[in-house]
N, C-alpha and C positions, 0 to 999 in steps of 0.2 A: 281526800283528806290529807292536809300536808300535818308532815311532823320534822322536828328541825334538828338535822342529823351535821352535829359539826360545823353548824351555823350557818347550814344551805335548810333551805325548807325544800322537802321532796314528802310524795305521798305513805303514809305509814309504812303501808305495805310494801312498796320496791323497797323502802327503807329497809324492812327485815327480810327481805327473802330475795331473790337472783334466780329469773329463769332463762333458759339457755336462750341464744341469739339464732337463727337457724337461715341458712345461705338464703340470697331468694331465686327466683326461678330465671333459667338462662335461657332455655330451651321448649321447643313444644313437647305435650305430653299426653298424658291421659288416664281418665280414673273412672270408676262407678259414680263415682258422686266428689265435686268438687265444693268445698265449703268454704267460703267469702267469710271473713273476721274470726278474729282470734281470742275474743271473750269468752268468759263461763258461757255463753249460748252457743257458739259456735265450735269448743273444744269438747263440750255436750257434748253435742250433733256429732260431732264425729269420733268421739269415744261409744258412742252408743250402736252407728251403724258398722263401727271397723269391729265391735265384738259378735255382730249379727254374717259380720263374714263379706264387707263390702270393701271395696280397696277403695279408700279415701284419699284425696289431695286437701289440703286447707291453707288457704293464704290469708294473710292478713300485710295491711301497707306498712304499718311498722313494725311494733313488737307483740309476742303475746303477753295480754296482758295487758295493754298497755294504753288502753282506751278507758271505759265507765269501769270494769271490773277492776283495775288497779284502780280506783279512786270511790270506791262503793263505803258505802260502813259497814256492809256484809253483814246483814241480821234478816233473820228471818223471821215476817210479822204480819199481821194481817193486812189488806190490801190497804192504800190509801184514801181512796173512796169507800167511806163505811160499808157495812153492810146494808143500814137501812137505806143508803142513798142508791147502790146498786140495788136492792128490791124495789125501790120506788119508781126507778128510771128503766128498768127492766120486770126481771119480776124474781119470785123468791128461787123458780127453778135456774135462772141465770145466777145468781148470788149464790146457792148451793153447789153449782158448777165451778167458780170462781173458787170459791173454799175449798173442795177436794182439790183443784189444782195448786194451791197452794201447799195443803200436806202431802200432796202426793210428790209435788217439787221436793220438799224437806225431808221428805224420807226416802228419796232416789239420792240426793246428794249423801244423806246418811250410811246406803247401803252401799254406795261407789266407795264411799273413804272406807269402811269394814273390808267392801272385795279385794281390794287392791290396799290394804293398809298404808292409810295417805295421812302423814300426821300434818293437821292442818289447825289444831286447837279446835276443832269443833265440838259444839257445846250446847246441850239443849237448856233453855233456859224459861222465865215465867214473864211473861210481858204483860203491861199493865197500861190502859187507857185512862186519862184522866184530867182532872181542867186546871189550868190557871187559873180562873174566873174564881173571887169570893162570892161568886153565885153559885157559883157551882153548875156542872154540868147538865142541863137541866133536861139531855135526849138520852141519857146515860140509860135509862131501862129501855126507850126506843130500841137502841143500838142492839143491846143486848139480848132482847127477844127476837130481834131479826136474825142475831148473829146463829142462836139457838136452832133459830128455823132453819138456819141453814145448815146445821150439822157441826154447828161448832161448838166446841167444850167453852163454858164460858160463867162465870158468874161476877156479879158485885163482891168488893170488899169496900169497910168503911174509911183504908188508909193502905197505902204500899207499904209492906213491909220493911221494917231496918231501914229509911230514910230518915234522915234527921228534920225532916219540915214536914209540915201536915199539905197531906197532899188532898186531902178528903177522899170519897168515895170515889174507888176506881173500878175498870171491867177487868178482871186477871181473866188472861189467854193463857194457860198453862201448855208448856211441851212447844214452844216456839224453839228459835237454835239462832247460833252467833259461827262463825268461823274464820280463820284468814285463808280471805279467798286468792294469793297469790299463791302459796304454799297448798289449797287445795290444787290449783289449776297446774303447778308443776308437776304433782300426783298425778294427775287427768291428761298432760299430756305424756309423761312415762309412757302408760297406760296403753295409751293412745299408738307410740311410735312401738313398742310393745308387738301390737297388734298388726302391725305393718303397714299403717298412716306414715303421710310424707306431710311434712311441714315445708313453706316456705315465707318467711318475714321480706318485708321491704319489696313486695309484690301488690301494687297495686291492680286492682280491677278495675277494666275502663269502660267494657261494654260485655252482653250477656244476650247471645244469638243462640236460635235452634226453631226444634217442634216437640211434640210430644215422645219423640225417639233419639234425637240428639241432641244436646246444647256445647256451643262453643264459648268460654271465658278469655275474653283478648287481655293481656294484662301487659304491664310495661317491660315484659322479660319473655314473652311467650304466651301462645296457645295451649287451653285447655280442653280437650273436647271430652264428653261423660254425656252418663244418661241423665244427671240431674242435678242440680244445682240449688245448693242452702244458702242467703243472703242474709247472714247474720253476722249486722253492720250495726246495730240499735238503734239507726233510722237508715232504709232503704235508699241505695243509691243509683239502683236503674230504674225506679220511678217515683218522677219528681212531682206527680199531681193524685193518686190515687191515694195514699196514706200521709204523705206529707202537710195535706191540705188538712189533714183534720188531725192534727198535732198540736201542741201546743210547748214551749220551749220553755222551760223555767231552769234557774240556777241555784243549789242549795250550799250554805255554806257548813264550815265541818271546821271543829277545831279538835288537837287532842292534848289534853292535859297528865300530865304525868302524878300519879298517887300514887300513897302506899299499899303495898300489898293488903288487900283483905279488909281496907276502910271503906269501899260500896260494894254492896252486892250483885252478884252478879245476875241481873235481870237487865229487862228491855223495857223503857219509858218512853210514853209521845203522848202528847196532848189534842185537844179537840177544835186548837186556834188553826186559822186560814194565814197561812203557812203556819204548819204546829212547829213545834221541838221537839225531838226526839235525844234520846244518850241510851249507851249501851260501855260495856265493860271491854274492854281487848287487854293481853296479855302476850302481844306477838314473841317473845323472849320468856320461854317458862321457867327461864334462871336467871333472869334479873329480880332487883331488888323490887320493882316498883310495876303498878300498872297502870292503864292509859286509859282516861274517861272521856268518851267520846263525847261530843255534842255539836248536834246540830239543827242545820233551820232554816226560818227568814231565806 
């Protein structure tokens, strides 16, 4: 999501936030566990294992940060394939699966920013399904007794609240959450290096050898050898036919508009079109005058 800072367009988030540059690796080394990519999944992974007491290394080729997780809209919402369409295509015990790991995602990243107090504006907020169509949504209860069945909080209302257009009847998801995820992740790597994790930027990973008791990472600055190795690249790059193959590559666009403070509410909106729309509220600056209405899509 770019925002246009001084008359360059760069993504919101590096807009408001600056995390550190970190050397990259000169020499060979070695760790418990070496972690590939520098995103929210990979600064996870190794914020989660360096507090369980494992000496972590984590490289990423350029910066943290600075892949999908600087360019996210950062909201936390129900998957993108319904719920009724994962109970159809699998079944309701898959879609209930799906669900808890969804809240159970939003309430780990909840209780990290509390442990480590990470101000990052996160924000639990009420999200809302609902149609463009003067037809109106016409799977809208489908949806919603599946969601049910899967253990989700959920009901009908007749309109969003405090929007100024008649949205018609939508599915409110209540206790969803929004956050800026650069400002969490510099939290997350504190944290991280805290714990006595090494960071190294501008390390690329080229190959990824072992057995079940070693693995070596060859990278363009050195040798890693650990007992194990996390590939969290947001698409895998030491295999190009097992996952790859059944992928599917789309591009969504983001624009952000700058409003006044406290003229939309702060919830989470997406519709039911094939590519929907989605908008949510950010506030990366809590003393500026104005705040930033996200939307996206197509």
């Amino acid at each position: 999501m770019n925002y246009n800072l001084n008359g360059s367009s760069v993504p919101l988030w590096q807009a408001t936030n600056t995390i550190p540059i970190f050397p990259p690796l000169t020499n060979n080394t070695k760790a418990d566990v070496c972690i590939i990519g520098g995103g929210i999944g990979g600064i996870s992974t190794a914020y989660l294992l360096s507090k369980n007491g494992k000496k972590v290394i984590l490289i990423d080729a350029n910066l943290i940060g600075g892949g999908e997780t600087g360019r996210t809209t950062a909201h936390f919402f129900p998957p993108d394939e319904w719920y009724s369409k994962i109970e159809k295509s699998f079944s309701t015990d898959v879609a209930r699966l799906i669900a808890r790991g969804f809240s159970q995602a939003t309430n780990l990243v909840e209780y990290i920013i509390e442990e480590e107090q990470i101000e990052c504006s996160f924000e639990r907020v009420t999200g809302y399904l609902y149609s463009l169509s003067d037809k109106g949504f016409i799977d809208l209860h489908k949806e919603l007794e599946a969601a049910n069945r899967s253990g989700v909080t959920a009901q009908i209302v007749e309109q969003v609240p405090e929007i100024s257009f008649s949205t018609g009847p939508a599915i409110q998801f209540p206790n969803q959450a929004q956050f800026h995820p650069l400002k969490y992740l510099q939290g997350l790597t504190k944290a991280f290096l805290d714990n006595g994790g090494v960071i190294h930027c501008d390390t690329r990973a080229l190959s990824i050898e072992g057995n079940n008791t070693l693995q070596k990472v060859s990278t363009n600055g050195g040798e890693i050898n650990c007992q194990a190795v996390v590939v969290a690249t947001n698409t895998p790059f030491n295999d190009t036919i097992v996952l790859h193959t059944k992928q599917a590559a789309y591009r969504t666009y983001v624009i952000g508009l700058r409003i006044p403070n406290g003229s939309v509410p702060h919830i989470l909106m997406w519709d039911h079109g094939h590519p929907y729309y989605y908008l949510r509220i950010a506030k990366p600056d809590p003393n500026s005058d104005h705040e930033i209405l996200v939307v996206g899509g197509a």
